[in-house]
C-alpha positions in Angstrom: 69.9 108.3 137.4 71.0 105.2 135.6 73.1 102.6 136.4 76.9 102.5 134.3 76.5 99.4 132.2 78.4 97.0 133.7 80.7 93.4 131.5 82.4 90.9 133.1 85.4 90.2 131.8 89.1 88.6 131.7 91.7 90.2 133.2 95.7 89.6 133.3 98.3 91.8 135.5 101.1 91.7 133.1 103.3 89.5 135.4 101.6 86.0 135.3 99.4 84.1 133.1 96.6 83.6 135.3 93.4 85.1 134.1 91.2 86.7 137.0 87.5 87.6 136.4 86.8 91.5 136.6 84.0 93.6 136.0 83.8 96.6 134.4 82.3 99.7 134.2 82.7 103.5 133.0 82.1 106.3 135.2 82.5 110.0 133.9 85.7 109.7 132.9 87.6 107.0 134.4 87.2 103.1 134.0 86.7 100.9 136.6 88.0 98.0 137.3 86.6 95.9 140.1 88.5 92.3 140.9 87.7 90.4 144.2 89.5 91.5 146.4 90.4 95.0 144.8 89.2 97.7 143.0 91.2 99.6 140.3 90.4 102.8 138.4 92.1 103.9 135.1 91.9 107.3 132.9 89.7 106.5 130.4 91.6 108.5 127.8 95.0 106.3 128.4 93.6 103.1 127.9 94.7 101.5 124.6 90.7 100.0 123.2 90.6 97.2 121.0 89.7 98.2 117.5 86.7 97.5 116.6 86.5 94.4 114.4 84.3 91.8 112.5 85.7 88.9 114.2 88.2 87.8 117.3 88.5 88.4 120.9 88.7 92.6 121.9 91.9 93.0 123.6 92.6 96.7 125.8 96.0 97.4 127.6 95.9 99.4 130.7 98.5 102.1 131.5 100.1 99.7 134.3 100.6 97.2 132.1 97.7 95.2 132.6 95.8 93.2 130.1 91.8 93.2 129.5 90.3 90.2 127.3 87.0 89.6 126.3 86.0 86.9 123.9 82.6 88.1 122.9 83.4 91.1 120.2 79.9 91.9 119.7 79.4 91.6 123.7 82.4 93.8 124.5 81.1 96.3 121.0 77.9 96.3 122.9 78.8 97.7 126.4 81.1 100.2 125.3 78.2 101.5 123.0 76.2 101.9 125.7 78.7 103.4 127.8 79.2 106.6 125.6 82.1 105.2 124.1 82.6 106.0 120.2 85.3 104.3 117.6 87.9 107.3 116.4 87.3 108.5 113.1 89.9 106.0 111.1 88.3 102.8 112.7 84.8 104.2 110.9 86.3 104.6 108.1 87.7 100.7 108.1 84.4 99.4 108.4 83.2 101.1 105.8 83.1 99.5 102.6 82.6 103.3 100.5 85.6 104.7 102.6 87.3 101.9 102.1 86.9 102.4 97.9 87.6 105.7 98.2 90.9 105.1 100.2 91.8 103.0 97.0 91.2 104.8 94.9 93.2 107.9 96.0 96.2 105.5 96.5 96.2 104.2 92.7 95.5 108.1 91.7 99.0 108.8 94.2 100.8 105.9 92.7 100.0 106.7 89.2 101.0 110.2 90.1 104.0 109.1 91.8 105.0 106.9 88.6 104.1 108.7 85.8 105.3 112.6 87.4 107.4 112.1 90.6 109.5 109.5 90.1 111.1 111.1 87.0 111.2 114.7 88.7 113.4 113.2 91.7 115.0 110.9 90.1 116.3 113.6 87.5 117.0 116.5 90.8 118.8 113.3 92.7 121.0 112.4 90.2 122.6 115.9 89.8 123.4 116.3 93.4 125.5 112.9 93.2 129.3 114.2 93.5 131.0 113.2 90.5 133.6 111.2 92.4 130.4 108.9 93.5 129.2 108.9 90.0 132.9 107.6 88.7 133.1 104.8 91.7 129.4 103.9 90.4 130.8 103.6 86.9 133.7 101.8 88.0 131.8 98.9 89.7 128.8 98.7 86.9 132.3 98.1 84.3 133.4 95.7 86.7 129.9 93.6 86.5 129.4 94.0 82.9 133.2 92.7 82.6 132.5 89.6 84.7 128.8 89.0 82.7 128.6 90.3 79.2 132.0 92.2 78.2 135.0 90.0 76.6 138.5 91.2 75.7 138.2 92.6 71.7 139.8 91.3 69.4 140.3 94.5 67.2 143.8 95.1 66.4 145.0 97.6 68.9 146.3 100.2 66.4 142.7 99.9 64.7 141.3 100.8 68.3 144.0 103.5 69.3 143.1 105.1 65.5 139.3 105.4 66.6 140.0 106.3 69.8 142.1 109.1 68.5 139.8 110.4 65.9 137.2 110.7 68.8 139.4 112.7 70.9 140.1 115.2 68.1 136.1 115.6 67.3 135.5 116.0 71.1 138.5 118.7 71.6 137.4 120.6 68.5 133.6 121.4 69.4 135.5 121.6 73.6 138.2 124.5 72.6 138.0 125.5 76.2 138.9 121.7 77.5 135.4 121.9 79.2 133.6 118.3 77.5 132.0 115.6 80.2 135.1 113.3 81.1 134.9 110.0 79.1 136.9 106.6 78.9 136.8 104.6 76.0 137.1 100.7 75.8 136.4 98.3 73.2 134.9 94.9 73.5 133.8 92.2 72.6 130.0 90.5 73.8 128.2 87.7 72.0 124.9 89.1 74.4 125.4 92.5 73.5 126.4 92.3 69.9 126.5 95.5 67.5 126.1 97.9 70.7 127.5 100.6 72.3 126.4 102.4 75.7 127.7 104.3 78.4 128.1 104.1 82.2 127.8 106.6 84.9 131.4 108.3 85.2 131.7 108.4 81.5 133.0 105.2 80.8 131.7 104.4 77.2 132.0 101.2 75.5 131.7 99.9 71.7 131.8 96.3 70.7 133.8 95.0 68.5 130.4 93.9 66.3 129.2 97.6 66.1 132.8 98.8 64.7 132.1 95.9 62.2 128.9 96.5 61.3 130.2 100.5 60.5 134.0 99.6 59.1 133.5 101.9 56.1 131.9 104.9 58.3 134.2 105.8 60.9 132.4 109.1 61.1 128.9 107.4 61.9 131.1 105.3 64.5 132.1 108.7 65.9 129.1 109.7 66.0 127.4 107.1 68.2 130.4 107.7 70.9 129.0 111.3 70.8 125.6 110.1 71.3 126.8 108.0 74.2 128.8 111.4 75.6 125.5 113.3 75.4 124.3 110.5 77.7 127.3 111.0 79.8 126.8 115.1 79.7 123.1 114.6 80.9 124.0 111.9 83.2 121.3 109.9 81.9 123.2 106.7 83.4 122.6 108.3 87.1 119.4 108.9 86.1 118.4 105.8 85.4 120.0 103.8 88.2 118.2 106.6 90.5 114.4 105.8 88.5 115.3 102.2 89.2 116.3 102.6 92.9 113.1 105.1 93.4 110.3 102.5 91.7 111.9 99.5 92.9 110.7 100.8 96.5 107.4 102.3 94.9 106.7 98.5 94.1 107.8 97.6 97.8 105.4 100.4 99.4 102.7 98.6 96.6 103.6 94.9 97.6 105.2 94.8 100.7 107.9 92.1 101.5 108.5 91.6 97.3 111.3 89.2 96.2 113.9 91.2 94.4 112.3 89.4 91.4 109.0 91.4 91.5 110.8 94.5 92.4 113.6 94.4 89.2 110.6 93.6 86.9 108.5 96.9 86.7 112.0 98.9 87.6 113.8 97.6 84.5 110.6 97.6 82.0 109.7 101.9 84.4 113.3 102.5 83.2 113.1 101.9 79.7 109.7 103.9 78.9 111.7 106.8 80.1 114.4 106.0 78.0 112.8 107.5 75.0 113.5 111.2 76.1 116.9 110.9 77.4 117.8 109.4 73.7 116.4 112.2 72.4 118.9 114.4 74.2 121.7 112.2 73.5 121.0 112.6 69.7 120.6 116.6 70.1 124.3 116.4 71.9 125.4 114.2 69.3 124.3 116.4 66.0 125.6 119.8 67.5 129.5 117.6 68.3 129.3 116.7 65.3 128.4 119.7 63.7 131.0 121.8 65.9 133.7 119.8 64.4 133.3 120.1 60.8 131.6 116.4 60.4 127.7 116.3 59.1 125.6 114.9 61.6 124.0 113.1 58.3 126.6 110.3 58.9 124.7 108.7 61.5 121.7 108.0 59.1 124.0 105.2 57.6 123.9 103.6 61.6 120.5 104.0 61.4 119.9 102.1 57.9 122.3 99.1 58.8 120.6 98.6 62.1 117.7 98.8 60.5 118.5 96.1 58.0 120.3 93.5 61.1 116.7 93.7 62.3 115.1 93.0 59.2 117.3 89.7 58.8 116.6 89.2 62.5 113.0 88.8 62.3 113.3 86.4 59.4 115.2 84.2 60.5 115.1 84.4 64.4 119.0 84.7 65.2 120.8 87.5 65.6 122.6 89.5 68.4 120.8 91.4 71.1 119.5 95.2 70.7 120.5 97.5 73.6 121.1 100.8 75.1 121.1 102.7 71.9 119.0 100.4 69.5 116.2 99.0 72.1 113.0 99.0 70.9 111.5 101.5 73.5 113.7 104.1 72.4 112.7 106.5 69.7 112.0 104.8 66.4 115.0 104.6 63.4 112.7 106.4 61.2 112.0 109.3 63.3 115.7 109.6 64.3 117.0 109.0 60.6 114.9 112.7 59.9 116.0 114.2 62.9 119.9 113.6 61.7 119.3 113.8 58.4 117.7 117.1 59.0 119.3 118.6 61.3 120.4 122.5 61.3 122.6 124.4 63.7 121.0 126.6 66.2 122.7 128.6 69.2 122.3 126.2 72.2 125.2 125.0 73.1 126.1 121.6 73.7 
């Protein structure tokens, strides 16, 4: 019968630093543990092995709290090898490069997945369950920030704001007989950053700036028509929605990347958030034709938007200036040509608003 392979090792009790010299050996199925003047025997099975590495010391804990250390990994690899002792099924797979390739490449395939599929699934389930009161107190705070950063009091003349506010009202409450439209706040403002834009928040607050109500003097129907676009974004919650996306790849990049700054996390959450954009402003336009419709005005109006944005972008890209392009205008959202047909050829059907 041969001998158990025998190491001699370090050893530490767990109480003080001093190192004692053991040997060590496996028999059947406990390991053995002899010291100078003692001899101690542990289950095999509850002793914590040192992973198997390429380089540094092997380190085992003992189920009293004991400490073995060896400094030779190949040494300490060597014995339990010949002991009958075999790395778990994982530690195999970390020392193999092809696992290792493989391992990557089903986490870019779940990431990917998780991105392109996922992400917009749970963000879009998530964002209905929100109770409304949430969703207004979200609102209510993203109004407050916007006020502090980007929003200025207008100067509109308040019977000028209280007439469009009015004539809104009366094209929501006639295509909403029944009282039953999305709740919705109106302000006006005015933003050197945001220039001719409007947008809406979680809650339904909306907001126009003073630029846009410029830029469409003439067409107060086409100005009524981009609120209803932004109710249809307010009807969908596409606000929640997005704050959701954001929140949900934000930590997608911090189960990528770890410890991120909240630099390298806002990055791919802000530029995630506007690809998806392009579907929601489809909705928002369906919502916005059939208001319109359902009260008598011709969706047609809001190819005269589309045409004047068009042309403030022309004149931008000549001469460099110009106000920013958001929410409604970016340029991730669906093209002006696209949505000038949809508008322009838009017929009633039977799904309601």
């Amino acid at each position: 019968m041969n001998e158990a392979p025998r190491l001699l090792s370090t050893w530490f009790d767990g109480h003080s630093p001093r190192a004692q010299v053991c040997e060590l050996c496996i028999e059947g199925d406990e390991l053995v543990l002899t010291l100078v003047s003692d001899e101690r025997r542990y289950p095999v099975r509850r002793v914590r092995w040192a992973e198997r590495r390429s380089h540094g010391q092997r380190q085992s804990e003992l189920p009293d709290g004991s400490l073995i250390q060896h400094a030779e990994a190949g040494e300490w690899d060597a014995w339990r090898q010949a002991s009958g002792q075999r790395d778990g099924a994982v530690v195999g797979w970390m020392q193999s490069w092809r696992a290792t390739l493989v391992a990557m490449g089903a986490t870019v395939l779940f990431l990917g997945a998780a991105w392109t599929w996922g992400v917009p699934w749970l963000s879009e389930i998530l964002a209905h369950q929100v109770p409304r009161s949430l969703e207004a107190r979200l609102g209510e705070q993203g109004m407050q920030q916007l006020d502090r950063v980007f929003l200025q009091p207008s100067e509109l003349p308040a019977q000028q704001q209280e007439a469009l506010r009015a004539r809104f009202k009366s094209v929501v409450e006639r295509a909403h007989p029944q009282g039953d439209a999305p709740p919705w706040q109106l302000s006006f403002h005015k933003s050197k950053a945001l220039g001719a834009n409007a947008f809406a928040l979680p809650g339904g607050y909306i907001v126009i700036t003073d630029d846009l109500v410029k830029l469409l003097l003439d067409q107060p129907d086409a100005i009524v028509g981009v609120l209803a676009h932004e109710l249809g974004h307010v009807h969908h919650r596409h606000g929640l929605d997005l704050m959701v996306r954001a929140s949900l790849v934000s930590a997608l990049v911090g189960v990528v990347l770890g410890d991120a700054s909240g630099f390298l996390a806002t990055v791919p959450a802000t530029l995630a958030t506007q690809a998806y954009s392009r579907d929601a402003e489809r909705e928002a336009d369906a919502f916005a034709a059939r208001l319109l419709d359902q009260s008598d005005v011709s969706p047609s109006v809001m190819v005269a938007f589309f045409e004047r944005i068009q042309r403030e972008e022309a004149g931008q890209d000549v001469d460099g200036k110009g106000s920013a392009r958001l929410p409604i205008a970016i340029s991730s959202h669906p093209d002006h040509g696209e949505r000038i047909r949809f508008f322009r050829e838009w017929q009633a059907d039977p799904t309601p608003p």
